[in-house]
C-alpha positions in Angstrom: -38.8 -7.4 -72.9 -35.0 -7.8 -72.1 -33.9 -9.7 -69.0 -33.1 -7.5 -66.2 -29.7 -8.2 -64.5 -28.5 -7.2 -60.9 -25.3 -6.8 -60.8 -23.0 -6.6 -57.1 -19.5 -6.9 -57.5 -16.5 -4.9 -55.3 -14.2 -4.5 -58.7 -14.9 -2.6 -61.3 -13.1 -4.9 -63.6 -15.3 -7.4 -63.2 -18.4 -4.9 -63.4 -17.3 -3.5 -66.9 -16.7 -6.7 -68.3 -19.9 -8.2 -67.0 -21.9 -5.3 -68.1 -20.5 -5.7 -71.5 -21.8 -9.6 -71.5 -24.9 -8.2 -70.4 -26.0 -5.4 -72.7 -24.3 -7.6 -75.4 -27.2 -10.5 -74.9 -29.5 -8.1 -75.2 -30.4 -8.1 -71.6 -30.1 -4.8 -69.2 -28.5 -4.3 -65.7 -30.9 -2.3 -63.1 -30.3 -1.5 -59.5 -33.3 -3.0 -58.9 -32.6 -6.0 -56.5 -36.7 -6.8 -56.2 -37.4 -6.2 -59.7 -34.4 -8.9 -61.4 -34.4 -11.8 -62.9 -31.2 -12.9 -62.2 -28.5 -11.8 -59.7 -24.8 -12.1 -60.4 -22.9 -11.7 -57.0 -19.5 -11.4 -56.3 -18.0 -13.6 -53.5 -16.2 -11.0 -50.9 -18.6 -8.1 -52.0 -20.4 -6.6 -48.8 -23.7 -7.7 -48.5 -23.2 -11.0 -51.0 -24.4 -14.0 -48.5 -27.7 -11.8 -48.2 -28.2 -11.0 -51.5 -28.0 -14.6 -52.4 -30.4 -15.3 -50.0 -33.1 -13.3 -50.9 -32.6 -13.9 -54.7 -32.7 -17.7 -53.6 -35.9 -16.7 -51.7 -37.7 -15.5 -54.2 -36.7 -18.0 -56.8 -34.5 -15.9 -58.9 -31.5 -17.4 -60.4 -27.9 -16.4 -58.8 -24.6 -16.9 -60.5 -21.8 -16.5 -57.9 -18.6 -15.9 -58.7 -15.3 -15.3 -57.1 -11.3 -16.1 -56.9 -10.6 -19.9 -57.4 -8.4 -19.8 -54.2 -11.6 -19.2 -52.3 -12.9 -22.6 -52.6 -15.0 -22.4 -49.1 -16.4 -19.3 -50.6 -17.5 -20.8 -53.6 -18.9 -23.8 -51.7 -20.8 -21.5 -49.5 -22.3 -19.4 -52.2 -23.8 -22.4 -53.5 -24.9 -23.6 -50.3 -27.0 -20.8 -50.5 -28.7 -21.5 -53.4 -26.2 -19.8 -55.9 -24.3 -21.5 -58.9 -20.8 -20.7 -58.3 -18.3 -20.3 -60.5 -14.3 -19.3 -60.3 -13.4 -15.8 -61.8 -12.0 -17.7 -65.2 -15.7 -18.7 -65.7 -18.1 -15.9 -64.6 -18.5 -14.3 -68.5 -18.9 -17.3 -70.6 -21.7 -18.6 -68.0 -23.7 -15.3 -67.6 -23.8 -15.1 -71.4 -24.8 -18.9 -71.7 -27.3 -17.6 -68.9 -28.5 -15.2 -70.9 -28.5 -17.0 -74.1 
């Protein structure tokens, strides 16, 4: 069964391109927050603090990602129980996530 993927991001840049990592590994995205395994959260997207949270919660794995200028961010994403990466990094680490 493919890995299911929940996605939250506030561009759609970044939700095309990630999509395309994702169906690419062979995995599929859902809407599905409860029924993941494994969130990828944009820093700055409403909601993304709590969405970490309960991913954390229920020990699903969350890549954060977000602009390199937002260091505090980034820091606090993974404070939260994310792994954070800058914007440069986000695709190769979801696909060696899903690899």
């Amino acid at each position: 069964m493919a890995k299911r993927v929940y996605l939250l991001t506030r561009e759609l840049l970044f939700r095309s391109k990630l999509a395309g990592v994702v169906t690419a590994a062979g995995a599929e995205l859902t809407r599905d927050a409860a029924g993941s395994e494994l969130g990828v959260i944009e820093i700055e997207a409403t909601g993304w603090e709590e969405r970490i949270l309960e991913f954390s919660g229920r020990g699903v794995p969350v890549l954060a990602f977000g602009s390199h200028v937002h260091a505090e961010l980034l820091r606090r994403a993974r404070a939260l129980g994310a792994e954070a990466v800058p914007n440069s990094q986000v695709e190769h680490r979801l696909a060696a996530l899903l690899g």
